[in-house]
N, C-alpha and C positions, 0 to 999 in steps of 0.2 A: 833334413835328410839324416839318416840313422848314421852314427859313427862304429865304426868295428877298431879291434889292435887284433896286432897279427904280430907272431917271434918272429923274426928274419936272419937267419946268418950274415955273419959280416960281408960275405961273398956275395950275396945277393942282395944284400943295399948296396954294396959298390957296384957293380952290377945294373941296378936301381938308378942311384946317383947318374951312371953311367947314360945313362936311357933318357933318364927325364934331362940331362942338359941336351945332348946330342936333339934333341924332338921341339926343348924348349916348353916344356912341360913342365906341371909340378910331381912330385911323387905320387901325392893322390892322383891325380889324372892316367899315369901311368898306371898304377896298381889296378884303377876302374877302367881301363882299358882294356888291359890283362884277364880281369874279373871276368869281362863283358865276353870279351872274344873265348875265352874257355867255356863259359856256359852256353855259348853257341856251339861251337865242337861236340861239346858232351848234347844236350838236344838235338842235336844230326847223328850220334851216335846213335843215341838212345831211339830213334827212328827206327834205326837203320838196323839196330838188335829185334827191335820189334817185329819187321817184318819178315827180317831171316828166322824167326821161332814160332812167325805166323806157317801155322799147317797146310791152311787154305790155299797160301799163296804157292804157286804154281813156280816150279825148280825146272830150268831146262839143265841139259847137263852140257858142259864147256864144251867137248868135239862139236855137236850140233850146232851152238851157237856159235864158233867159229869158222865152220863149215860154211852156216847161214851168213856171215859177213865177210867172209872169206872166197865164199867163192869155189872152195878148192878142198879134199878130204886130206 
């Protein structure tokens, strides 16, 4: 497995420190946790930019759709 370094403020090792006792973890664990869970975030984003720039994709406008689940104008 590839090794990366990364700078960290002191604040965010303790922070860090903070984390990996609390969970029982090591630092690495934590950091690849962190890693893992951001690059899913940012891939749900990145979805989710795509489709709102997709032209195709069909826009209702909010009154309508609230109307439509609502019930009520």
């Amino acid at each position: 497995m590839p090794q990366i370094t990364a700078r960290l403020s002191d604040e965010l090792v303790d922070a860090l420190d903070t984390a990996a006792s609390t969970l029982h973890r090591s630092r690495a664990d934590v950091i690849r946790q962190a890693v893992e869970s951001y690059l899913e975030d940012f891939a749900d984003i990145s979805v989710a930019l795509d489709r709102l720039r997709d032209p195709s994709d069909e826009c209702i406008d909010w009154q309508e759709a609230r109307s439509a689940l609502l019930g009520s104008d």
